[in-house]
C-alpha positions as CSV (number, residue, x, y, z in Angstrom):
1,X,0.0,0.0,0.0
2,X,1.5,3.7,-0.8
3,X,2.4,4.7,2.5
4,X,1.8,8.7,3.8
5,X,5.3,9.5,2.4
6,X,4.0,8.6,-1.3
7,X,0.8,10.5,-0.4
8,X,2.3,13.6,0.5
9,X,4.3,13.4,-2.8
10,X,1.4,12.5,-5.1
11,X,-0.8,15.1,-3.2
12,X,2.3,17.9,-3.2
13,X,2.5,17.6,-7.4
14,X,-0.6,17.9,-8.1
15,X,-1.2,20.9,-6.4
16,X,1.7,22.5,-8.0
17,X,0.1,21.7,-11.4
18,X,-3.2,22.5,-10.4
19,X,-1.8,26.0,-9.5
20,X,-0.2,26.4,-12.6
21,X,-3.7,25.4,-14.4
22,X,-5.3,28.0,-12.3
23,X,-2.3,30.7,-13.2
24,X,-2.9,30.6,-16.6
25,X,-0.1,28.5,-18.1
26,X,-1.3,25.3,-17.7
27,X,-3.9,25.0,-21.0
28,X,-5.4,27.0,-23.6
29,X,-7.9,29.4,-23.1
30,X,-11.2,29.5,-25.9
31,X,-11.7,32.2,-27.7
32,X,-13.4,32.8,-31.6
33,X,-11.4,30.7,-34.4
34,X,-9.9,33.1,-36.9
35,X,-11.9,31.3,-39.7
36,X,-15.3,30.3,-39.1
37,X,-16.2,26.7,-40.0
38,X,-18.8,24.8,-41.2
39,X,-19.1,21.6,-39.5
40,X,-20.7,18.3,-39.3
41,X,-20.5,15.9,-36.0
42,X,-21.5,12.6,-36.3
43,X,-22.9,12.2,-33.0
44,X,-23.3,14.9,-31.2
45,X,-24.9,13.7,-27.9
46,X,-23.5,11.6,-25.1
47,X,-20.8,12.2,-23.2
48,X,-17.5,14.0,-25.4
49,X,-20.7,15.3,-28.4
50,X,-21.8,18.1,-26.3
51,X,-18.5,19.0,-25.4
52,X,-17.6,19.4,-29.3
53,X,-21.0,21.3,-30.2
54,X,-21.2,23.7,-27.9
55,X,-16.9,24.4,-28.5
56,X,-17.6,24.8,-31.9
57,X,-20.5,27.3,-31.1
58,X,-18.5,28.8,-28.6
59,X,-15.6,29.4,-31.6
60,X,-18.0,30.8,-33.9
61,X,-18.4,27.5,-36.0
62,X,-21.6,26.5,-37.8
63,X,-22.6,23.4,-36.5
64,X,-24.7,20.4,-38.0
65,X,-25.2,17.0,-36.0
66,X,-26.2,13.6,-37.4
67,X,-27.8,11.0,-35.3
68,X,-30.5,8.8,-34.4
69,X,-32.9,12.0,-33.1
70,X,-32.8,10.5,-29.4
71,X,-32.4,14.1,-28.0
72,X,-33.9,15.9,-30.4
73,X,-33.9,19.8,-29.6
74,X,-30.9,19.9,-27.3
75,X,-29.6,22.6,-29.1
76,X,-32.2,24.8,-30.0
77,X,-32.2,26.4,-33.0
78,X,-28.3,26.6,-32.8
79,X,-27.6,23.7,-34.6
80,X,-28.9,21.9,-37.6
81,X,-30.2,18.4,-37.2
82,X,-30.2,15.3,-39.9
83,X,-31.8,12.5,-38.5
84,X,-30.5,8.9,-39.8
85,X,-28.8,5.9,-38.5
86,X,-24.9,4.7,-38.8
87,X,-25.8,1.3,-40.3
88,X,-27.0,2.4,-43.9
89,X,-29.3,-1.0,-43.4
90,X,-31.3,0.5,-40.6
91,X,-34.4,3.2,-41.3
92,X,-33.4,6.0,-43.5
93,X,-30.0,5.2,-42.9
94,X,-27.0,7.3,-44.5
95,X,-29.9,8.8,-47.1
96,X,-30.0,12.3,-45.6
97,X,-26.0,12.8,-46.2
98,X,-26.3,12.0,-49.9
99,X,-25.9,14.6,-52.2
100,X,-22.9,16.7,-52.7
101,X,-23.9,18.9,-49.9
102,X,-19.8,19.8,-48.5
103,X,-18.6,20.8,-44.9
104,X,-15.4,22.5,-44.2
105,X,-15.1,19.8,-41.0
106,X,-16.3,16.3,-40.9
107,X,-15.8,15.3,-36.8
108,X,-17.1,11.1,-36.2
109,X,-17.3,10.8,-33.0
110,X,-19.5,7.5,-33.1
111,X,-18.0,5.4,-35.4
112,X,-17.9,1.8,-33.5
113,X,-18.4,-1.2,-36.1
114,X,-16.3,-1.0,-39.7
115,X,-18.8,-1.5,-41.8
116,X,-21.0,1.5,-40.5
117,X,-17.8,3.7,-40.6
118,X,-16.7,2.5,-44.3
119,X,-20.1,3.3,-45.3
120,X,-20.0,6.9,-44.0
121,X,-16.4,7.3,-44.7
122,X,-16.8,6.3,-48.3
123,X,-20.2,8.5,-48.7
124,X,-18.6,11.5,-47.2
125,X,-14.9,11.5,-49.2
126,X,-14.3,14.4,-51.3
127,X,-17.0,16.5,-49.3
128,X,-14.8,17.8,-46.8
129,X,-11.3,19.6,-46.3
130,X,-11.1,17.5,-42.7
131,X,-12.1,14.6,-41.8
132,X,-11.1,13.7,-37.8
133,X,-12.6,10.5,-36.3
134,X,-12.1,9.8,-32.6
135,X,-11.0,6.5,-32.1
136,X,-8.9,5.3,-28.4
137,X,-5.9,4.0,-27.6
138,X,-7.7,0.6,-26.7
139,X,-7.2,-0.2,-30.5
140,X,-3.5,-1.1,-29.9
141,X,-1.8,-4.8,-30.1
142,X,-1.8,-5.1,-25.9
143,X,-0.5,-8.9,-26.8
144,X,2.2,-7.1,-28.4
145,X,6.0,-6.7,-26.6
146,X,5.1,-3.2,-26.7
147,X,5.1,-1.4,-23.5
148,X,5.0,2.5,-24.6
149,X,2.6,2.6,-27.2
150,X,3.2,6.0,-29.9
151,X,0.4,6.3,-32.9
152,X,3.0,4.1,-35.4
153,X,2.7,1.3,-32.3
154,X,0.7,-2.1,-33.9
155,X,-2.9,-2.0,-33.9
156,X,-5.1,-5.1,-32.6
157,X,-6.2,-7.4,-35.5
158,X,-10.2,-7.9,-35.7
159,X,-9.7,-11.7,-36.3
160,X,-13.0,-12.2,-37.2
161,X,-15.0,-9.4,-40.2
162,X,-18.1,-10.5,-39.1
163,X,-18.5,-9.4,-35.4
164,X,-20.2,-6.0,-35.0
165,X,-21.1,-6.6,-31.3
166,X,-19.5,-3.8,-29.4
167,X,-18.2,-5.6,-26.3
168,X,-15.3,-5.4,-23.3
169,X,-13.3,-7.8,-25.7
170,X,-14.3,-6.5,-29.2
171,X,-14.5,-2.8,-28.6
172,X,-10.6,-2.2,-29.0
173,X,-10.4,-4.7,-31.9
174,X,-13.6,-2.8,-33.7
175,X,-12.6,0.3,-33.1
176,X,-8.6,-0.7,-34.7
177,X,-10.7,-1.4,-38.0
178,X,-12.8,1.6,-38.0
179,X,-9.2,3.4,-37.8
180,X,-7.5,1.7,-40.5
181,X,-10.8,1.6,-42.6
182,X,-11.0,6.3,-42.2
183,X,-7.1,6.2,-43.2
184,X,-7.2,3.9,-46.1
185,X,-10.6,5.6,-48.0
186,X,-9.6,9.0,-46.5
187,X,-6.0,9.2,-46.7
188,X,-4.4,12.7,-46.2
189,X,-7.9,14.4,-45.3
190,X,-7.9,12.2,-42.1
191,X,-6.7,13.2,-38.6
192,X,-7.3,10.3,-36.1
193,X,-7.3,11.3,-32.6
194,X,-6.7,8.3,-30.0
195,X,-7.8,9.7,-26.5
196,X,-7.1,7.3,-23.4
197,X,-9.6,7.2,-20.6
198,X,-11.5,10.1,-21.1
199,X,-12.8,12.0,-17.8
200,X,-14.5,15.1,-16.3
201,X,-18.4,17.0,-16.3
202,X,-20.9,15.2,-18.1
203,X,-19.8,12.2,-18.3
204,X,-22.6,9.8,-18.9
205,X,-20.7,6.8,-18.4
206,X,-20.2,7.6,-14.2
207,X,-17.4,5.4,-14.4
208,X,-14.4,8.3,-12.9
209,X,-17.5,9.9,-11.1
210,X,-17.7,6.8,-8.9
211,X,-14.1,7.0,-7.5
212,X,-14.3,11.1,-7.2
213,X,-17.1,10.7,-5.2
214,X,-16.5,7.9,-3.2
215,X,-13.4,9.1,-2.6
216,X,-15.1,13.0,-1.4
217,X,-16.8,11.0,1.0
218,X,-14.6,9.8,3.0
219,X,-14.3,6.6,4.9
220,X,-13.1,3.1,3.9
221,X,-13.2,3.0,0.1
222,X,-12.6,-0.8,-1.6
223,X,-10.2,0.1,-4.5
224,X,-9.9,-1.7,-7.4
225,X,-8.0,-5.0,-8.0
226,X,-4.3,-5.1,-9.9
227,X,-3.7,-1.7,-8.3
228,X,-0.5,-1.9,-9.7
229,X,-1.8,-1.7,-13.8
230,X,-1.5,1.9,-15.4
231,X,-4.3,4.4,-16.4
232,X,-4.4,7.2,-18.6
233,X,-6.6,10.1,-18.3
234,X,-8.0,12.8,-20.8
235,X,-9.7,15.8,-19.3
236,X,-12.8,15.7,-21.9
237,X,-12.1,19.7,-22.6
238,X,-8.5,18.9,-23.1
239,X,-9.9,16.1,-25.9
240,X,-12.2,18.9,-27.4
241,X,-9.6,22.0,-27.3
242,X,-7.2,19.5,-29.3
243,X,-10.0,18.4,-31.5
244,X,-10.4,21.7,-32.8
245,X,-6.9,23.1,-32.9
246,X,-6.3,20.3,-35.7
247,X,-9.2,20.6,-37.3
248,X,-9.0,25.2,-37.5
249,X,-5.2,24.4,-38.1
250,X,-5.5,21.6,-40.9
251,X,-3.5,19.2,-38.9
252,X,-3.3,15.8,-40.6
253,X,-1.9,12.5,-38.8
254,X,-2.9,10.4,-36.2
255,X,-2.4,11.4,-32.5
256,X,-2.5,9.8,-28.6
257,X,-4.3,11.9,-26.6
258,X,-2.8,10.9,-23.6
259,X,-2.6,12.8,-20.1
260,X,0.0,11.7,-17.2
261,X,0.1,8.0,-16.7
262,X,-0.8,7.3,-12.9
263,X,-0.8,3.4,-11.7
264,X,-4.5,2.7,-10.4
265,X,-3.5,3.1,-6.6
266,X,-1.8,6.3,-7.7
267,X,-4.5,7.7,-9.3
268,X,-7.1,7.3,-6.2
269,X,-4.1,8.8,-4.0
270,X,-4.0,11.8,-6.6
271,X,-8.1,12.1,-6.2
272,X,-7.6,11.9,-2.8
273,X,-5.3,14.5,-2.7
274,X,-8.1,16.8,-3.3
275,X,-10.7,16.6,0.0
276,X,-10.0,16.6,3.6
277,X,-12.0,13.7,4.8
278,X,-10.4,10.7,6.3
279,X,-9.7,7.9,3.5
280,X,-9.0,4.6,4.2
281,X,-7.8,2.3,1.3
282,X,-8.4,-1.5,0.7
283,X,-7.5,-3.0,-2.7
284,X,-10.4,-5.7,-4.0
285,X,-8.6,-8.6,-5.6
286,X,-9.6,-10.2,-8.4
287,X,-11.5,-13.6,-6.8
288,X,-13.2,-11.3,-4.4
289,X,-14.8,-8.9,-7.1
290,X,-15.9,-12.6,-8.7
291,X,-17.1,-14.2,-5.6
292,X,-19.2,-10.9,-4.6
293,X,-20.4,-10.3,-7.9
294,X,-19.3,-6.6,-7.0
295,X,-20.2,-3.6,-9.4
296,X,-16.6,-1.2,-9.4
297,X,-16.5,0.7,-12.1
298,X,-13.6,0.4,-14.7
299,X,-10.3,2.1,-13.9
300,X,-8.8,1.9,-17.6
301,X,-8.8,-1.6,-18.5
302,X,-7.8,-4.2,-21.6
303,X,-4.6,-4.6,-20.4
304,X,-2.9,-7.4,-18.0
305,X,0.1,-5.4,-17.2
306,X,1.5,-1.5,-16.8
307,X,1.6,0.3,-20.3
308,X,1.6,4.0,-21.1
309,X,0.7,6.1,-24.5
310,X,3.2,8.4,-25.9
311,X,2.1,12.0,-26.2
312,X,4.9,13.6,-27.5
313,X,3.2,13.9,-30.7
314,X,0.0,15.5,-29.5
315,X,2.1,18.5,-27.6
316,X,4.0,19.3,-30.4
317,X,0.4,19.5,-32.4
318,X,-0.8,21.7,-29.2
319,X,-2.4,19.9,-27.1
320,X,-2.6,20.8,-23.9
321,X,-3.4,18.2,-20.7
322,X,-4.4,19.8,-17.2
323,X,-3.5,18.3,-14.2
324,X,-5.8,15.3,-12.7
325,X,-6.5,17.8,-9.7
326,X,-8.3,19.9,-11.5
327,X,-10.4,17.3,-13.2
328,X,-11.5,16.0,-9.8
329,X,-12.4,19.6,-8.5
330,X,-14.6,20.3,-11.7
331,X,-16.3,16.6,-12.0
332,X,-17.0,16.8,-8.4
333,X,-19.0,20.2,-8.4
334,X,-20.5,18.9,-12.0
335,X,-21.9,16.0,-10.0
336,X,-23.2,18.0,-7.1
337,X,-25.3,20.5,-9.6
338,X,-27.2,17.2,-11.3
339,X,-30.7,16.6,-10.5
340,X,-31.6,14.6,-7.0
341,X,-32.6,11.8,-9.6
342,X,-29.5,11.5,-11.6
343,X,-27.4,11.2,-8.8
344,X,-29.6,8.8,-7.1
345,X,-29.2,6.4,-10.2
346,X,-25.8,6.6,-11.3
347,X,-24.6,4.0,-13.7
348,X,-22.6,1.0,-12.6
349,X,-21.9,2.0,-8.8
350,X,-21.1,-0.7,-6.4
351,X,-23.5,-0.3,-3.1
352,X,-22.4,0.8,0.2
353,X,-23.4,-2.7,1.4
354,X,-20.9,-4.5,-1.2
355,X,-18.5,-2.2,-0.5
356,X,-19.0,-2.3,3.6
357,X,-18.8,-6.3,2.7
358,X,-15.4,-6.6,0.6
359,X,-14.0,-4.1,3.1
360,X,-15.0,-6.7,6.0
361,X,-13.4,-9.8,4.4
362,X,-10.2,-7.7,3.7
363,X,-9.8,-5.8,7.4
């Protein structure tokens, strides 16, 4: 277990770098592109799609969204919706992109299986100056000898062409395809952006949430198993700042958007670094997260031992990652400003009973 020494270290640094955030130096600050664009998001909801709409609105872009019409309105009158589906086989499909309508900026944010992102990516070439599609760094070759992965590191084979379920196993292998499927029909008007374990407000999938607010809360907290693997986080307006500076800038290529590497422990340490109340840490193992069928939600994962991303590239581009402190700070008061019923039904959370349970078995 870290020990109070490693605490006060952890908890030391990121202060410091939360100080320089807050100074000024740490990240970029928005303000109206130079050259207005006219953009399409595919997507354009969830978690990281708000994020990018109301940045783009924020910059002075026009801004057109393409989904399924789930949240229909969101926007107002701000933004132009085409309703559709991914798969071209499902409803209307693809049919309202037709045409030779063009955009400046083409952003795909919800690319998942090949074939819906071939389809797209082959209806869409020639229509746009940009085309960047967010894919993750889970589509890397972890059975690979690789340990620090750069954007030229080997990508995970989809063994099977068939599968389109998006699971814990196929998601990286999918997601691989969708990016060597946008490069090879897109070729230089492609940026690929690779983010790791994105984090902060609004995120719908409450899986950083849990641990920030566990954590805020003080007491024993049951950490996760393996404490020892690596994680990556991305603030999600770090993701969208970068998205835009390559698309307003033309940047081509493909890029890890990677913030510090932390191992699991030393990422709770680093959240804890940021509240007063007492915490007390036990680390679940792996046969007692099976045997209590306990709900802890994912702290990176994919990968059976410590690897980081290389980020060089990204920096040099302009990207800009703030420290993990000020994550925490933000997500935290996020989560405090939701509705009574949102917080009451988070997704995934383990209850205090599990947790109270695990923590008994391990004291």
């Amino acid at each position: 277990m870290t020990d109070r020494r490693d605490f006060i270290r952890i908890a030391a640094g990121t202060a410091g770098a939360l100080g320089l955030y807050t100074s000024g130096l740490g990240a970029a600050t928005r303000r109206p592109a130079s050259t207005p664009l006219d953009i399409l998001i595919l997507g354009g909801t969830g978690f990281i799609g708000p994020h990018q709409v109301n940045g783009a609105l924020e910059r002075g872009h026009t801004v057109t969204i393409f989904n399924r019409g789930r949240r229909s309105g969101a926007y107002g009158d701000r933004v132009e919706e085409l309703i559709g589906n991914r798969d071209p086989n499902v409803d209307d499909g693809l049919s309202v992109l037709e045409g030779d309508r063009e955009w400046d900026v083409i952003i795909d944010n919800s690319g998942y299986v090949p074939r819906h992102v071939r389809a797209s990516a082959e209806l869409l070439k020639g229509r746009c100056r940009r085309y960047l599609y967010i894919s993750t760094v889970a589509v890397y070759d972890f059975d690979s000898a690789v340990d620090d992965f750069s954007e030229s590191g080997p990508l995970a084979p989809l063994a099977d062409k068939s599968v389109e379920e998006v699971t814990g196993a196929t998601y990286g292998p999918l997601k691989a395809e969708c990016d060597r499927i946008v490069r090879d029909v897109l070729g230089d008007a492609v940026t690929v952006v690779r983010p790791t374990y994105i984090l902060g407000p609004g995120d719908t999938t409450d899986r950083f949430t849990y641990w920030v607010e566990r954590i805020h809360s003080g007491g024993k907290v049951l950490g996760p198993s393996h404490r020892e693997l690596s994680v990556s986080g991305v603030d999600v307006r770090d993701l969208t700042d970068f998205v835009f500076r390559a698309v307003e800038k033309d940047i081509r290529g493909s890029f890890n958007a990677a913030g510090p590497t932390y191992s699991r422990e030393g990422m709770l340490w680093a959240i804890r670094g940021t509240t007063s109340e007492p915490v007390h840490f036990y680390w679940a193992t792996p046969e007692l997260i099976e045997e209590l069928g306990l709900s802890m939600p994912m702290m990176g994962g994919g990968r059976d031992r410590p690897v980081s991303f290389n980020n060089e590239a990204s920096i040099a581009a302009g990207a800009v990652y703030r420290p993990i402190a000020d994550t925490v700070v933000d997500t935290h008061a996020w989560w405090g400003e939701q509705p009574e019923e949102r917080r009451a039904n988070p997704r995934g959370w383990m209850s205090p009973e599990q947790e109270e349970t695990a923590v008994a078995r391990l004291g």
